[in-house]
C-alpha positions in Angstrom: 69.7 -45.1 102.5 69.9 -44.5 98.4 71.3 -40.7 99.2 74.2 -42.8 101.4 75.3 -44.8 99.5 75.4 -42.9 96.7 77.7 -40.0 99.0 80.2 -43.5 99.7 80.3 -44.5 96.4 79.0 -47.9 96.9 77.1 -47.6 93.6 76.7 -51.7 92.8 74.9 -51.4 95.9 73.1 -48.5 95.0 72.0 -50.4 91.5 71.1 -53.7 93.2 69.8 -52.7 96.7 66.1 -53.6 96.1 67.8 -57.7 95.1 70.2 -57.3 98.5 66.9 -56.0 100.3 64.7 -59.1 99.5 67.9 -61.5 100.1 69.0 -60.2 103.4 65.0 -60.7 104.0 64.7 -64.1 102.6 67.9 -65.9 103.6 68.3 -63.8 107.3 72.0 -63.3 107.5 73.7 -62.3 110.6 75.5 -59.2 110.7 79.2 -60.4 109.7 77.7 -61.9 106.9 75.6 -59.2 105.6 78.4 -56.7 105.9 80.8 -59.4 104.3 78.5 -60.1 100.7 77.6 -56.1 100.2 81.2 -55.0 100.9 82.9 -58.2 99.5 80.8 -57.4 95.9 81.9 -53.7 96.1 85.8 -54.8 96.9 85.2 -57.2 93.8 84.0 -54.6 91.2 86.3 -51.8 92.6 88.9 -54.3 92.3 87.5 -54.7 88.5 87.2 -51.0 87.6 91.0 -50.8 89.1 92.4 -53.2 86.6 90.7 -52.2 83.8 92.1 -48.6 84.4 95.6 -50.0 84.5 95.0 -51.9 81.5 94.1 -49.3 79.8 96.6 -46.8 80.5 99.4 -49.4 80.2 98.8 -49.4 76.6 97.4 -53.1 76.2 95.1 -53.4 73.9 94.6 -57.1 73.8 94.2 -59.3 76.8 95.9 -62.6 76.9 95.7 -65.4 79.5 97.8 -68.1 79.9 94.9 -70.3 80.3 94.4 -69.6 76.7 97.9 -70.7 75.8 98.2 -73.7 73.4 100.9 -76.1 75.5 100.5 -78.6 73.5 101.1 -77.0 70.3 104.9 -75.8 71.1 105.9 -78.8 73.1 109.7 -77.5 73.4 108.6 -74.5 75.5 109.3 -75.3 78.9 105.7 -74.8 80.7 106.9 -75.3 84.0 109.5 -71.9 83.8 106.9 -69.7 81.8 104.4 -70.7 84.2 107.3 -69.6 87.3 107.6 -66.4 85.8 103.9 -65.6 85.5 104.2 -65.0 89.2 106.1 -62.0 88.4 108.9 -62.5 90.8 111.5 -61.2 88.3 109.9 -58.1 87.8 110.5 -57.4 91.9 113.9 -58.7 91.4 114.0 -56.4 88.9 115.5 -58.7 86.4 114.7 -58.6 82.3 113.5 -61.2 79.8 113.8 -61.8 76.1 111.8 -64.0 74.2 112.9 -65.1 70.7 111.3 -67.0 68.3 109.6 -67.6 64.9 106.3 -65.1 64.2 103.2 -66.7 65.5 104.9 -68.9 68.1 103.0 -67.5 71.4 106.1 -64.4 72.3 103.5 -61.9 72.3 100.7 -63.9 73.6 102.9 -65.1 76.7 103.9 -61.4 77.7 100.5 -60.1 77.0 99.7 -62.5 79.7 102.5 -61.4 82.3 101.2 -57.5 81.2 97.8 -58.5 82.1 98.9 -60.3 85.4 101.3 -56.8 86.6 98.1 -55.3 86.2 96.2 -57.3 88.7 98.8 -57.4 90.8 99.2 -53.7 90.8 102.3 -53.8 89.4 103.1 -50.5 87.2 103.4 -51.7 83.6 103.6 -50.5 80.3 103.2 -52.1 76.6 104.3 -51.6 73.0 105.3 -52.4 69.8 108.8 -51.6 69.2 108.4 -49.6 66.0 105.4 -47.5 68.0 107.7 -47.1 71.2 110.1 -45.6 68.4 108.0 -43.5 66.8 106.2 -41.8 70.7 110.0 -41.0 71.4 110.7 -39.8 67.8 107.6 -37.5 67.8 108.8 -36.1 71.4 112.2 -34.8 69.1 109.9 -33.0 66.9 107.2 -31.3 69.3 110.0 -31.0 72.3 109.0 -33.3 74.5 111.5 -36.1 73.6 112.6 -35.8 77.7 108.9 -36.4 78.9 107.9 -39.3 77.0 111.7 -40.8 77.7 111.0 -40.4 81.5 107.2 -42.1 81.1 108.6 -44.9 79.5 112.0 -45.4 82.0 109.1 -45.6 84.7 107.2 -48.3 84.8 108.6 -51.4 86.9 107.6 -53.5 84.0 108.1 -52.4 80.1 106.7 -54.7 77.6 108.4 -53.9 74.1 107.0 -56.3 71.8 108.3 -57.2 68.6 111.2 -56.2 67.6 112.4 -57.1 63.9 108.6 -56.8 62.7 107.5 -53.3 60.8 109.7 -50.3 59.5 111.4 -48.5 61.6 111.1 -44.5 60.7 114.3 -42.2 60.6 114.0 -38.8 59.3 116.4 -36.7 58.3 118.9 -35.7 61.2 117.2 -37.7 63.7 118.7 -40.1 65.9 119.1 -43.9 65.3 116.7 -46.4 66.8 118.9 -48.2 68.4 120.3 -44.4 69.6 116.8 -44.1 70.8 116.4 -47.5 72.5 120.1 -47.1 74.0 118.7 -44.1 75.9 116.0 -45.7 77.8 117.3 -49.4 78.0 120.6 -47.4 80.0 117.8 -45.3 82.2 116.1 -48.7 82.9 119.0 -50.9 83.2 119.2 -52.4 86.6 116.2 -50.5 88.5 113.5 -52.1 86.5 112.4 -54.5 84.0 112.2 -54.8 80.5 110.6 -58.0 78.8 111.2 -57.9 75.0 110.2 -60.5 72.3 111.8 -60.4 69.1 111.4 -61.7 65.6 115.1 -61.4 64.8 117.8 -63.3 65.9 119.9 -60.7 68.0 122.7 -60.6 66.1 120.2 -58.8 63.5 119.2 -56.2 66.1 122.0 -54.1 64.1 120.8 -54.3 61.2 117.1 -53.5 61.8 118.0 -50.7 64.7 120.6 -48.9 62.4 123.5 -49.1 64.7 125.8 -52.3 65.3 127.7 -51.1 68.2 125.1 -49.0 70.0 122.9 -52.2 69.1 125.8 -54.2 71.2 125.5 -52.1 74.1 121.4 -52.2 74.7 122.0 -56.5 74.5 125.0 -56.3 76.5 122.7 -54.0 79.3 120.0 -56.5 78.3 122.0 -59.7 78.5 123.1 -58.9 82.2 120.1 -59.7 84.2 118.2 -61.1 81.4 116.2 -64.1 81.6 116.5 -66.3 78.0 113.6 -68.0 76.4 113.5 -68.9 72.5 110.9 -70.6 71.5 111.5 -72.9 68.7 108.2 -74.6 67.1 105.7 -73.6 64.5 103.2 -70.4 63.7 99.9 -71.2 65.4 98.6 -68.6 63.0 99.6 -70.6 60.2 98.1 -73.7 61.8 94.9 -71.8 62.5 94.5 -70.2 58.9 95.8 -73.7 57.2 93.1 -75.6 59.2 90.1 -72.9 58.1 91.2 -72.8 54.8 90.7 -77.2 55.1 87.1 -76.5 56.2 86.0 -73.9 53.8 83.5 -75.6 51.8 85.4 -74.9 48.5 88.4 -75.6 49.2 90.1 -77.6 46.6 90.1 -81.8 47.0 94.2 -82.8 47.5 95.8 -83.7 44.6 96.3 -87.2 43.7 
């Protein structure tokens, strides 16, 4: 029995028969039911392995649920419409979404979520932080495979470029713009698959922090089209988190009269 489930794969089985032995002999389950718990644990941890794979390809390093989301702490965010598009229907309608708001205000936590969803949904999705999405493309000019890593990251039904307006972004010498760079693959993209961005900036500073005004115009004008608007205006959680452990530290100094 060990040699055939090891030749199907069923290696949870494998690892646990001797427990699945003494319950099928304890409890006496009929047939249907047997076959339902041993293959409905494999589905399960296949299922696991599956989404953990995707995760980790996608390029998601954190994982974020919207169960973890603070509501109450940005009460202007409409929970009803972020909790809509969780379900990931604009994805398969191929539509885009920009989130804008304050640092610390949930943008990145709230797409991590969505990322985290595609993946257990098996929807193709990638992740990154603007300036490091810059920088894969940048180093593709210098080794050659600029056209490669442009066509990997037009792919995916649902790019997550998170960020934008935080970090430096790189330009050396005779190389391109970013927003050249970002034209290139928000034009491959536009209309055939979606792009959710968060930004830091207002958009009408995209300009300024891409390098190019009116290239800059034409990725929010492709954006704009089939994009889906959410700005969340509230305050940093991080600075409400750091602020109340910096109250509890034992030393922390009495208020001032």
């Amino acid at each position: 029995m060990r040699r055939h489930l090891e030749f199907l794969g069923l290696t949870l089985t494998l690892a646990e028969l001797d427990e699945r032995l003494a319950w099928a002999t304890r409890e006496r389950p009929g047939a249907t039911a047997l076959l339902e718990r041993v293959l409905g644990l494999e589905a399960a941890r296949k299922l696991e392995e599956r989404i953990a794979r995707r995760v980790h390809v996608s390029g998601l390093v954190e994982r974020k649920a919207l169960e973890a989301f603070d509501w109450n702490f940005q009460p202007k965010l409409d929970k009803a419409m972020v909790l809509e598009l969780a379900r990931l229907d604009f994805v398969r309608r191929r539509d885009d979404l920009v989130i804008t708001g304050k640092t610390g205000t949930g943008k990145s936590h709230i797409l991590k979520a969505f990322g985290l969803r595609a993946c257990e949904q098996g929807i193709r999705m990638r992740y990154a932080r603007c300036v490091d999405l810059l920088d894969d493309l940048h180093a593709g000019l210098a080794d050659g495979s600029y056209a490669r890593r442009l066509k990997a990251w037009a792919a995916p039904a649902l790019l997550i470029i998170d960020d934008v307006g935080l970090g430096q972004v790189k330009k050396r010498g005779d190389e391109p713009t970013a927003a050249h760079t970002l034209y290139n693959l928000i034009d491959r993209r536009h209309s055939k698959v979606s792009t959710a961005v968060t930004s830091n900036i207002a958009l009408s500073d995209w300009g300024r922090f891409l390098g190019d005004a009116t290239l800059t115009a034409a990725i929010l004008d492709r954006l704009a089209m089939h994009a889906i608007r959410i700005d969340i205006d509230g305050p940093s959680y991080r600075q409400h988190v750091a602020a109340e452990r910096a109250g509890q530290r034992p030393d922390a100094s009495p208020p001032s009269a």
